[in-house]
C-alpha positions in Angstrom: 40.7 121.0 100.7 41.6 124.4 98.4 45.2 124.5 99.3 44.8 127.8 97.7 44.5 129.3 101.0 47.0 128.1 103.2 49.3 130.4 104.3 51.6 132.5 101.9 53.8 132.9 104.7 55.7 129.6 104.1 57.3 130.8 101.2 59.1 133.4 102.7 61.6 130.9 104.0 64.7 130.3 102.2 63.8 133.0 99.3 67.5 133.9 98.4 68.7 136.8 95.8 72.3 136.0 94.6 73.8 135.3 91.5 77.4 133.7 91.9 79.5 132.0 89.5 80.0 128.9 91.5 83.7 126.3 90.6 82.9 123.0 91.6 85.5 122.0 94.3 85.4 118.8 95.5 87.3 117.8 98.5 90.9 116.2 98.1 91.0 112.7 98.0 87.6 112.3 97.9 86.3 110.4 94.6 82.4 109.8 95.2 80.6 107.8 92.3 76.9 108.0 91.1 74.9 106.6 89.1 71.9 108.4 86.9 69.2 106.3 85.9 66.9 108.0 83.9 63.0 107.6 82.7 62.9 104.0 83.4 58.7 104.0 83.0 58.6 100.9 85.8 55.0 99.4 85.5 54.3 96.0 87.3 54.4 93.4 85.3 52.8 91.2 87.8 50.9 93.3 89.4 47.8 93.2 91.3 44.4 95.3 89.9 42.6 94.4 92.6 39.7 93.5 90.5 37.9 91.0 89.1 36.8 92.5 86.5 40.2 92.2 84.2 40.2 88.9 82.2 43.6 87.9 83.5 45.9 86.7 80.6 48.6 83.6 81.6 51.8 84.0 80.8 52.7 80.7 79.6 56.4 80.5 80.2 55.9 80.6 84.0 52.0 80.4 84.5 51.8 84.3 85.8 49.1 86.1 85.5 50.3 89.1 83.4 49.6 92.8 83.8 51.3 94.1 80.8 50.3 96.5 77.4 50.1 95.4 74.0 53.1 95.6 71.5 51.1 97.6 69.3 51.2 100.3 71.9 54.8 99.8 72.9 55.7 100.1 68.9 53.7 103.6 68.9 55.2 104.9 72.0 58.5 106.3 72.7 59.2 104.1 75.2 58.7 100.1 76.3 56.1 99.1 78.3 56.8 95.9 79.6 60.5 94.9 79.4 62.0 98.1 80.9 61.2 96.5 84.3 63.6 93.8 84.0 66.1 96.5 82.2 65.7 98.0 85.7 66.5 95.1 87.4 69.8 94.7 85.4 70.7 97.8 85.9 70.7 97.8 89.7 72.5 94.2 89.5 75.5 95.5 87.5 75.7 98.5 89.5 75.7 96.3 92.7 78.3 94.6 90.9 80.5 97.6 90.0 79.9 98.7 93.8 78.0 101.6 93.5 76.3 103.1 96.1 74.8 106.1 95.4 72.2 106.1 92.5 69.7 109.1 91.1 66.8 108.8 89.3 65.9 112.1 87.7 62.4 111.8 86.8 60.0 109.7 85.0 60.5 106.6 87.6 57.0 105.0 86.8 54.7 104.8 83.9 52.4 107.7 85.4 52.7 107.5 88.8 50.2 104.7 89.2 49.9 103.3 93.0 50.6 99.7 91.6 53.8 100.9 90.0 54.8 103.4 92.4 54.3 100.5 95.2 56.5 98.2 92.7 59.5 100.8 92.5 59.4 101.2 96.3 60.0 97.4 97.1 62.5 97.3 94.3 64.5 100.2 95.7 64.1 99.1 99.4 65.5 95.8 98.6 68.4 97.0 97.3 69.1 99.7 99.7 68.3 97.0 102.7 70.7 94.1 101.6 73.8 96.2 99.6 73.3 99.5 101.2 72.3 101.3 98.2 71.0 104.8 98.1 68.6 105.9 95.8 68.1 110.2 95.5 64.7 110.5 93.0 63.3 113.9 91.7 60.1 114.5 89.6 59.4 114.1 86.1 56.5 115.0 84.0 55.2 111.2 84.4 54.8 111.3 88.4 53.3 113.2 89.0 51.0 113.8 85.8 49.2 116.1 87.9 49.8 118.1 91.2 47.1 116.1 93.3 46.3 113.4 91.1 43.1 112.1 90.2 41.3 109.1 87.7 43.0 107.8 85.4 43.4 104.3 83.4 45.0 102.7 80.2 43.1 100.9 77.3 46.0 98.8 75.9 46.6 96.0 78.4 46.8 93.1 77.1 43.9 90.8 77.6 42.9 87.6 76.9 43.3 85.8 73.4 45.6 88.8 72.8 43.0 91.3 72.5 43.2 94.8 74.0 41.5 95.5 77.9 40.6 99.1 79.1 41.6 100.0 82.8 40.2 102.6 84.2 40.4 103.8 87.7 36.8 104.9 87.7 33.4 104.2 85.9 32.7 105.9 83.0 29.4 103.9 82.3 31.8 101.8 79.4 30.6 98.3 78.4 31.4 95.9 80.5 34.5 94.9 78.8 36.2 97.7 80.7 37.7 96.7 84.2 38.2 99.2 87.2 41.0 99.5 89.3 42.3 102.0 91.9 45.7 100.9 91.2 45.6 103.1 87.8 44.5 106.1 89.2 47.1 108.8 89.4 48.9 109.7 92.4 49.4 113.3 93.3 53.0 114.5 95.1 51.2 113.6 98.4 51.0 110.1 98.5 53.9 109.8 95.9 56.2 111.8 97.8 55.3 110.4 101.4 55.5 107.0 99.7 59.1 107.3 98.5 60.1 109.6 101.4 63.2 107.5 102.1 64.7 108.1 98.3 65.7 111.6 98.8 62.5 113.7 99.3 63.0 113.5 103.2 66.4 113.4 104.9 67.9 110.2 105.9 69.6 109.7 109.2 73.4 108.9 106.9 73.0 112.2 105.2 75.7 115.0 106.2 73.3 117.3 105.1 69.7 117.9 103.6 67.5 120.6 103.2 64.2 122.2 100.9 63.7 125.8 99.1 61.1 126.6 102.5 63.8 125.5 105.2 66.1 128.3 106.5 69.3 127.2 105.4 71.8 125.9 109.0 74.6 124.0 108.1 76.4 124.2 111.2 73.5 123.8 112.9 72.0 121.0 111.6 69.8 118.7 113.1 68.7 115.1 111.2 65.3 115.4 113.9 64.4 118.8 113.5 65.1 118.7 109.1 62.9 115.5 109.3 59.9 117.2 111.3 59.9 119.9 108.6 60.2 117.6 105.4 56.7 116.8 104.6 56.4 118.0 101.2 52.6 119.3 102.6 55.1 122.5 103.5 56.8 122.7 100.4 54.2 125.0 98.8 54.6 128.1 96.3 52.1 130.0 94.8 51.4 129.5 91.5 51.0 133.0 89.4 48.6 131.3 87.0 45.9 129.9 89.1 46.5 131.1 92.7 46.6 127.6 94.0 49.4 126.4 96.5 51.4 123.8 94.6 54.2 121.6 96.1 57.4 122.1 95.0 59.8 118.7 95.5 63.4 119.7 95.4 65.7 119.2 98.2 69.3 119.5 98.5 71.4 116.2 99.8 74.9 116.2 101.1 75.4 112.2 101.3 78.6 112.0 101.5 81.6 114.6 102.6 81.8 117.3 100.0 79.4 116.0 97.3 76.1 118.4 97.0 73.4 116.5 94.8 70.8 119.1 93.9 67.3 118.2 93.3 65.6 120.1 91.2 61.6 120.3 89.8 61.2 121.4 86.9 57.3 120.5 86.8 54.5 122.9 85.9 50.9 122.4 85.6 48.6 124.1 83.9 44.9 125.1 85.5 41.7 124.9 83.9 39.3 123.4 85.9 36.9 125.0 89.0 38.0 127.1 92.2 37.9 123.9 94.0 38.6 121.3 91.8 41.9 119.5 92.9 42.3 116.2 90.6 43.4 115.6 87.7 40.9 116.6 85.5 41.5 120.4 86.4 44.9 120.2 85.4 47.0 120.0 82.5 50.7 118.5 83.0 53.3 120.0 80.9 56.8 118.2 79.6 58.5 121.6 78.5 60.4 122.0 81.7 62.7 124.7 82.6 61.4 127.3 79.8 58.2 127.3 82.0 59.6 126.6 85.4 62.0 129.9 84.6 58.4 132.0 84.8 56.6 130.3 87.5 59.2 128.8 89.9 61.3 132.2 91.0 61.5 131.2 93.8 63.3 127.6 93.6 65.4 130.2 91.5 66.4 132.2 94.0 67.1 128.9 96.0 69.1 128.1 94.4 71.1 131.0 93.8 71.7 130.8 97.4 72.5 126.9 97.7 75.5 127.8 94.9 77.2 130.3 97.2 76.7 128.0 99.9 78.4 125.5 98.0 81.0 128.1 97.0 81.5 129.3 100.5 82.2 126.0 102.1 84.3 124.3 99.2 81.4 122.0 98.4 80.6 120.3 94.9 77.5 120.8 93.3 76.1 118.6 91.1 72.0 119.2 89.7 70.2 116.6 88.7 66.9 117.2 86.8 63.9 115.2 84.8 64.6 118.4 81.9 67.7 119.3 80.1 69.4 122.6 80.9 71.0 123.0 77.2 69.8 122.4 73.2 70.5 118.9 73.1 70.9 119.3 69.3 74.5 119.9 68.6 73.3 123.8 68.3 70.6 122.0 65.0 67.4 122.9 67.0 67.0 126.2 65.1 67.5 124.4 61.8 65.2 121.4 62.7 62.2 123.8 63.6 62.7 125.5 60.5 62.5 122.6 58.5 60.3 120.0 60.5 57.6 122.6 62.6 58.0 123.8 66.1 56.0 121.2 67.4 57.6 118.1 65.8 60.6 115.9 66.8 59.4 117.6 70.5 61.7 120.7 69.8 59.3 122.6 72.1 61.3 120.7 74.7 64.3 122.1 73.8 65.5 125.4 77.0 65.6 128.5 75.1 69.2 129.7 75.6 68.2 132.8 77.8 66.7 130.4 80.0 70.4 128.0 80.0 71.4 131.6 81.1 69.7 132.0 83.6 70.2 128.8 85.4 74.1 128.8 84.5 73.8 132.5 86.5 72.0 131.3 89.3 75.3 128.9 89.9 74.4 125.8 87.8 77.2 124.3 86.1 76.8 120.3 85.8 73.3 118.9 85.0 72.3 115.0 84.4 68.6 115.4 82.9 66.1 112.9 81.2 63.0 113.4 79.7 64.3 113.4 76.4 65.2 109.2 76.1 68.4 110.7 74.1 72.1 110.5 74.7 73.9 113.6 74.5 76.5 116.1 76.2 75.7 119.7 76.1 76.9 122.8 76.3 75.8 126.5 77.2 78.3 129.0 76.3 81.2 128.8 73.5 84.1 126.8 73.9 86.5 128.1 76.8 83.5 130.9 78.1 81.4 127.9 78.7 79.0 128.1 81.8 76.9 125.3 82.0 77.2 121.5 80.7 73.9 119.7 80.3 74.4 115.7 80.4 71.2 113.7 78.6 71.0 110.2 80.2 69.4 107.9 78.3 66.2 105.9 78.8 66.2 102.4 80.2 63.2 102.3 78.0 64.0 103.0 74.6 67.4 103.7 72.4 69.9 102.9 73.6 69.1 101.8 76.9 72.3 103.2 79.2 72.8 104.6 82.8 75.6 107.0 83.6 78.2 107.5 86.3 79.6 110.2 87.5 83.1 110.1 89.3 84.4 112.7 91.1 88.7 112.1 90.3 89.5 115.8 92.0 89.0 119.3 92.2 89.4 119.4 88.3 88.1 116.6 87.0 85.1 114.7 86.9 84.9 111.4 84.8 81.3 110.3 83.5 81.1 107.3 82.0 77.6 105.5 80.1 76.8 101.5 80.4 75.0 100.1 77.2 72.3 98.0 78.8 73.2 94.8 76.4 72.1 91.6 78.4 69.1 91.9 80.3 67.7 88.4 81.7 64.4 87.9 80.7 63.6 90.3 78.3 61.8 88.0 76.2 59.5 87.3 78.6 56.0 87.8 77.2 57.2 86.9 73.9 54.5 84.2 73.7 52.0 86.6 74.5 53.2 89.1 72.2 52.8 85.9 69.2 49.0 85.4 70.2 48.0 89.1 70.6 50.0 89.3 66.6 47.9 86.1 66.1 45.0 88.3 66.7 46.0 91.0 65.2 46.3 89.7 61.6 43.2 88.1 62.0 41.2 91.4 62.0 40.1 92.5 58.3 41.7 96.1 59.1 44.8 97.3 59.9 48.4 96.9 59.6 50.3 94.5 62.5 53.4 95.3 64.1 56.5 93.5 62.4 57.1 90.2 63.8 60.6 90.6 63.4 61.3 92.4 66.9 60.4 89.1 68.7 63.9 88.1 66.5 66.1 90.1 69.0 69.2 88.2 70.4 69.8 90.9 73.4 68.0 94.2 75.0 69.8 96.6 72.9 68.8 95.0 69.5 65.3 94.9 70.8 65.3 98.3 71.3 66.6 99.2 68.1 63.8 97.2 66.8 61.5 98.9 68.8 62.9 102.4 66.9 62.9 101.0 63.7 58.9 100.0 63.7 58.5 103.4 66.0 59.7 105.5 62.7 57.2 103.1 60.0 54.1 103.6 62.3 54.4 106.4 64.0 57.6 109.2 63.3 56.9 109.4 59.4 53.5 109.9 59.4 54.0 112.4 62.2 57.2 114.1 62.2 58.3 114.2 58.4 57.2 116.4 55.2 55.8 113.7 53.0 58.6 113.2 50.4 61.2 114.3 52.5 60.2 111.3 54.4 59.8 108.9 51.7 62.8 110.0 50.5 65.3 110.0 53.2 63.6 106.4 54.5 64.3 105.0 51.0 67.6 106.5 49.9 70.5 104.0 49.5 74.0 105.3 50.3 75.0 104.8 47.0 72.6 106.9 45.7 73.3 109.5 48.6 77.3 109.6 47.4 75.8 110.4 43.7 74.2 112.9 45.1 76.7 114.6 47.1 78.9 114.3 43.6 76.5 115.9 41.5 76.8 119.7 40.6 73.6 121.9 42.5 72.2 122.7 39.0 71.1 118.9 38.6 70.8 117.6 42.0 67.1 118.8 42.0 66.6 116.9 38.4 67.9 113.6 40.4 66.5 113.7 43.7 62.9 113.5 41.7 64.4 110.6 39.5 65.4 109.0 43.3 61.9 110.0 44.6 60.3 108.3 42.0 61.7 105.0 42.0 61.8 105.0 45.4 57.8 105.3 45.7 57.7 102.5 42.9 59.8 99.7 44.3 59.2 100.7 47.9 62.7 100.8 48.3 64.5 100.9 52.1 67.7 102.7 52.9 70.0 103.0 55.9 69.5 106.8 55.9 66.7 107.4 58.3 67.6 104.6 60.8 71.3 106.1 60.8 69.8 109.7 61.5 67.8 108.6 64.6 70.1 106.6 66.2 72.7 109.3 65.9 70.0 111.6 67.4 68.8 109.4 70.0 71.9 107.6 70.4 74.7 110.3 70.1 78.2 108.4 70.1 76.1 105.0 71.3 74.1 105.2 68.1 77.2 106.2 66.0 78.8 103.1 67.2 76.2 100.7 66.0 76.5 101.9 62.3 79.3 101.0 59.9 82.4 103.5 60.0 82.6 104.3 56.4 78.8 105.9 56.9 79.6 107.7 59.8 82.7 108.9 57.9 80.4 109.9 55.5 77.7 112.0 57.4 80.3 113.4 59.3 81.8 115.2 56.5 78.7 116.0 55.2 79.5 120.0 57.1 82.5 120.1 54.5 80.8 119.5 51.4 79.0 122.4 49.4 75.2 120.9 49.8 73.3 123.9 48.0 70.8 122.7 45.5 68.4 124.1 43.1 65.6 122.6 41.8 62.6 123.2 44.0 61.6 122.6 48.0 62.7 119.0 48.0 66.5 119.6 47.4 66.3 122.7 50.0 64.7 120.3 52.5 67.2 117.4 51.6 70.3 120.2 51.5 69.3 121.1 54.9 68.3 118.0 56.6 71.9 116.7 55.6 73.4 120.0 56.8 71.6 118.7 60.7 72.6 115.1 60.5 76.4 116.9 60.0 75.7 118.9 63.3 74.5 116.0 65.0 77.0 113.6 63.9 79.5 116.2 65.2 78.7 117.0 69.2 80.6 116.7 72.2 81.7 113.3 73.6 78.5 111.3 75.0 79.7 107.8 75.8 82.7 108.1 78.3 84.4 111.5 79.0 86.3 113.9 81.1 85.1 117.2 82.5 88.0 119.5 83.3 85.9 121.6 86.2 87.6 124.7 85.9 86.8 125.6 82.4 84.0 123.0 81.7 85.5 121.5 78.7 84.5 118.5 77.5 87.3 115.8 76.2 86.7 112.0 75.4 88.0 109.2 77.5 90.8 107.3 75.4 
C-alpha cells in the first residue's frame, strides 16, 4: 500500500499555533517519581531464530543455546551487545526495590527493532507491570524503528560455533550456505512495533488521567479512555513528509498518569527517501540519528503540538516534563564549536549536537525539562545563560556502555524538582558468556591476521568495570583510528601526567620544541598514559566519569581554563593547546550525578 495517498485531511487535527513560555507547576503535595532508562539495545540472548540453519553455540555454564554477537563486535561498537540484557534486568529489580512505579524509556529500547528482541522487551516489561504494577511510557529512537515500515535486515557477527562469526539475514541473498535466515532479524516498521508495545505508552491505558496524540482534538474535560483508545492506532498518526510526499507515522503522545504530572512524548525520527514511488521497506529509506535539527524542518506540525500542549499545561497548572531519544541542548559544556574545529564535523558524532536556534525553538514552543538518549553520555544541559535560561536538557546514560546509569526524576514541589542517577555497579550474571567469549578469543588468535580483542575485559570484578573495559579497547580499535589527528592521538594516548604538568610549566616559546621530544619517545617505547581514558570518561561520563579518576587529576584538568595554554611551535601544540582548553570545558559543566532543579528559574545546583 502507497500510504502516500491517504488522506491529508488527518493532519488538520490538533495543528496548534502558539508560543508560550510555560512554568512548570506541579500540584501541592504531590511528589511523583520516574525513572528514565535510556538506549538499553535489548537483544535476546536466548532467543529463538526459528531456523535451522544457525549452528547453535552452547553456553556451557547453563547448557543454553546462545543467540549472542561476538566480542570483537561489541569492542568496535559503542554499545554492548550481549550483557546490557541482564543490565536491564537489574535495573528494573532495583527500581522495584526503590518502589518506583512509573519508568520511561526514551528511545533506542532494542538493538534495531528486531521482532525477536522487540517480543523479548515486551514480556520483560509485561512482567513487571503485571506482578509490581509498573508502568513503562517508551518513545522512538533511531534504533526502532530503523526505518518507517521496516523491511530485511540481518547481522553477520553472531557468534557461532567454535567461536567463529555466523551471518543472519532475514532474507536470501544467494550467500554460501554458511549464512542462516531468519524472520526474527528483519526490521520492524512503527506498525507492528507500535501495535506490539501499544500498552507502554503509544495507546492510552485505562489508569491514565489523561492521554492524547498531535492528530486528536485536544478534550480534557471531556475525555473519554474508550473513545481516545478507538482513535490511538498509530495507522492515524500520519504527517506528510515535505521530502518525499509519503505519509509517515508520527508516535508521540501525551500521558497524564498521575494527578498533575504531564509526560510528553516526543519523536524526533526522520527518514530519508530514496528508493521507488512504491517502495515501502527498508531499502528505500535512509534512517537518520541527527534528531531535532531535522525534525525542526520536517515535523511543524508535532511543533505546533506542542506549542499548544504547553499552554494547556500552563492553563490547567499541569507539569510538563519531555522526554526524547535526542538531546534538546550541546551536550558539550558549550566545547562543540571547539571540538569541530579541531576534530571534523563529522567526528566524535558532533553532527548530533541541536544547533542552538533549534534549542530555541523548542524552549519557545514551551519546552523546559528534557531527559534524552541517543548520545550513551551523561550530562546536564543548558539553553540560555545563567538566570535567562529557557530550556534544561538532561543526557541519560546508556545501560549499554559508560557508565551504565538510569535517572529519576522527583517532583519535591512547585519549585523544585530533584533528579538523581544510579551507577549500575552489580549486575547478576554479567559474565555470562565469558566462556564463550575465551573460545571465540581462542579462535581469534589462531587466524594468521589480525589483532584480538584484549583478554583483559573478561578480568572485570562488576558491570561498571566491564564497561570501562569495554571504552578502553573501544578507543585502541576503533576511536583513534577514527576520531583523532594522527599525533594528536598518539600523543594524548601516551602522555604521562608528569609529562603533562612539565608541560603546562614550560614557557609557549618551548612547549612546541617538547611536545615533539614527548611525541617521539612516545612512538618509541609505545608508551600509555591516563590522558585519553580520563578525557572520555569525563565526556561520556560527566561527574560519573570524574568520580572514577584520582582527585589530584581532576584537580588538574579542571584548572586547566586558568592556565595560559598558548603555544608556538607548529599544529601539534595548537591542537594540544586546544584540546586541553575542551577537556577544561568539559571537566567544568553543570551537575550530572544528583541535583536540584529550582523550576522557576531553571538553575541547576548539586545535591549535597
Amino acid at each position: 500500500m502507497n500510504y502516500s495517498k491517504l488522506i491529508p485531511a488527518l493532519l488538520s487535527v490538533g495543528m496548534m499555533y502558539s508560543w508560550p513560555q510555560v512554568p512548570l507547576l506541579a500540584q501541592s503535595g504531590l511528589e511523583p517519581k520516574v525513572a528514565f532508562l535510556a538506549d538499553i539495545h535489548l537483544q535476546d540472548v536466548y532467543g529463538d531464530f526459528q531456523s535451522d540453519d544457525f549452528k547453535e553455540v552452547v553456553n556451557p555454564r547453563n547448557g543454553k543455546l546462545a543467540t549472542i554477537r561476538t566480542m570483537e563486535s561489541q569492542l568496535n561498537s559503542t554499545r554492548l551487545f550481549n550483557e546490557n540484557y541482564f543490565a536491564l534486568l537489574a535495573a528494573l529489580e532495583d527500581l522495584r526495590k526503590r518502589g518506583i512505579k512509573l519508568v520511561a524509556l526514551p528511545g533506542d529500547y532494542t538493538d534495531d527493532g528486531q521482532p525477536m528482541n522487540i517480543l523479548a522487551l515486551k514480556k520483560i516489561l509485561q512482567e513487571y507491570s503485571d506482578q509490581y504494577g509498573m508502568r513503562f511510557f517508551i518513545t522512538t529512537g533511531n534504533h526502532d524503528p530503523v526505518s518507517p515500515f521496516g523491511g530485511p535486515d540481518g547481522k553477520s557477527d553472531f557468534l557461532g560455533e567454535n567461536g567463529q562469526k555466523q551471518a543472519v539475514l532475514s532474507e536470501s541473498k544467494n550467500e554460501a550456505s554458511e549464512v542462516a535466515i531468519s524472520t526474527q532479524v528483519k526490521n520492524w516498521g512503527y506498525f507492528e512495533i507500535c501495535e506490539e508495545l501499544k500498552g507502554f505508552g503509544f495507546s492510552p491505558g485505562p489508569q491514565d488521567i489523561f492521554w492524547t496524540h498531535p492528530f486528536m482534538p485536544f478534550d480534557y474535560e471531556g475525555y473519554d479512555f474508550e473513545k481516545v483508545s478507538a482513535g490511538s492506532s498509530i495507522r492515524t498518526r500520519l504527517f506528510p513528509d515535505p521530502n518525499s510526499g509519503w505519509m509517515l507515522p508520527d508516535a508521540s503522545y501525551l500521558v497524564e498518569p498521575v494527578e498533575g504530572l504531564w509526560l510528553l512524548a516526543i519523536d524526533g525520527n526522520v527518514y530519508t527517501f530514496s528508493g521507488e514511488a512504491d517502495q515501502a521497506d527498508s531499502t528505500a529509506w535512509s534512517g537518520s540519528g541527527i534528531g531535532f535539527n531535522l525534525a525542526s524542518k520536517t515535523k511543524q506540525h508535532q511543533l505546533d503540538w506542542i506549542k499548544k500542549i504547553s499552554k494547556e499545561a500552563e492553563k490547567r497548572g499541569k507539569t510538563l516534563v519531555s522526554f526524547s531519544h535526542y538531546p534538546l541542548t550541546d551536550f558539550h559544556e558549550g566545547a562543540s564549536t571547539e571540538m569541530k574545529k579541531l576534530f571534523g564535523v563529522s567526528k566524535f558524532q558532533l553532527n548530533r549536537v541541536p544547533d542552538k536556534e533549534v534549542s530555541q525553538r523548542y524552549a519557545a514552543a514551551g519546552i523546559r525539562v528534557h531527559f534524552a538518549g541517543h548520545m550513551h553520555i551523561n550530562d546536564t544541559g543548558k539553553h540560555g545563560e545563567n538566570q535567562n535560561a529557557e530550556l534544561v536538557n538532561i543526557q541519560v546514560p546508556s545501560l549499554a556502555a559508560f557508565p551504565p546509569a538510569y535517572k529519576i526524576m522527583n517532583l519535591e514541589s512547585d519549585k523544585s524538582m530533584v533528579v538523581q542517577t544510579h551507577l549500575l555497579q552489580k549486575v547478576d550474571r554479567f559474565d555470562e558468556f565469558f566462556d564463550l567469549y575465551k573460545m571465540e578469543h581462542q579462535w581469534l588468535s589462531q587466524k594468521t591476521e589480525g589483532n584480538p580483542w584484549n583478554l583483559k575485559v573478561l578480568d572485570a570484578n562488576d558491570y561498571v568495570e566491564f564497561t570501562q573495559l569495554h571504552l578502553q579497547e573501544l578507543i585502541r580499535l576503533r576511536f583513534l583510528k577514527s576520531d583523532w589527528p594522527i599525533d594528536l592521538g598518539i600523543l594524548v594516548n601516551g602522555i604521562s601526567q608528569t609529562q603533562l604538568k612539565e608541560w603546562i610549566e614550560t614557557p609557549k616559546a618551548f612547549r612546541g620544541e617538547l611536545l615533539n621530544a614527548f611525541l617521539k619517545s612516545i612512538k618509541s617505547t609505545n608508551q600509555n598514559g591516563e590522558l585519553m581514558e580520563d578525557f572520555y570518561f569525563i565526556k561520556n561520563g560527566g561527574d560519573l566519569g570524574s568520580s572514577q579518576i584520582p582527585r589530584g587529576r581532576m584537580e588538574l584538568y579542571r584548572g586547566l581554563g586558568k592556565k595560559n595554554l598558548k603555544s608556538e611551535g607548529g599544529s601539534l601544540s595548537a591542537q594540544f593547546s586546544d584540546f586541553l582548553r575542551i577537556l577544561s570545558k568539559l571537566c567544568n559543566g553543570l551537575p550530572s550525578d544528583d541535583f536540584f532543579i529550582d523550576l522557576p528559574d531553571l538553575s541547576v545546583r548539586k545535591v549535597n
